[in-house]
Phi, psi and omega in degrees: 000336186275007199263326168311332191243026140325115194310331173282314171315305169299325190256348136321286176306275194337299202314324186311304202301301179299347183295318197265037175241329201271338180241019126008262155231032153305163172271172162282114196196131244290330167292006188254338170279338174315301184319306187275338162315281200293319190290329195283012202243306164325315201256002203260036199247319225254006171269334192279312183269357171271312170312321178267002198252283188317319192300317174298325176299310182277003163091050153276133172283149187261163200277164181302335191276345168319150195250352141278006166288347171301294167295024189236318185271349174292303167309326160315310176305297196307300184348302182306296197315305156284347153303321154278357148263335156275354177261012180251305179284322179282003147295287224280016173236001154281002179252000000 
């Protein structure tokens, strides 16, 4: 639910909205398709990031082009990493 009131997601749906109250009863003409163009490019990036953002909550890998993947492989590294001190101290306490 919390991914729904997401600040790109939200001001997406606004843009929507006023988009279909101002062109309405306009005639259609190529800045109104621009419009729609543009928004529809708008809400399907803020839909793209409510999606890498639950896959990143839930330990899913995210795609590379992503603005979490940087931070997905660094957490990946500490993981590896305290995973390979612990298992370096539980040798050394089996001796």
């Amino acid at each position: 639910m919390r991914y729904l009131f997401s600040t790109g997601l939200f001001g997406a749906i606004t843009t929507g909205v006023s988009l279909i109250r101002g062109t309405r009863e306009s005639p259609v003409t190529w800045r109104a398709v621009l419009a729609w163009v543009s928004w529809a490019i708008t809400f399907s990036l803020a839909i793209g990031a409510v999606i890498d953002t639950r896959r990143y909550d839930r330990g899913i890998e995210v795609a590379l082009d992503s603005p979490l993947a940087p931070t997905q492989a660094k957490r990946a590294r500490r993981d590896e990493k305290e995973a390979a001190k612990a298992a370096a101290s539980k040798r050394a306490r089996t001796r």
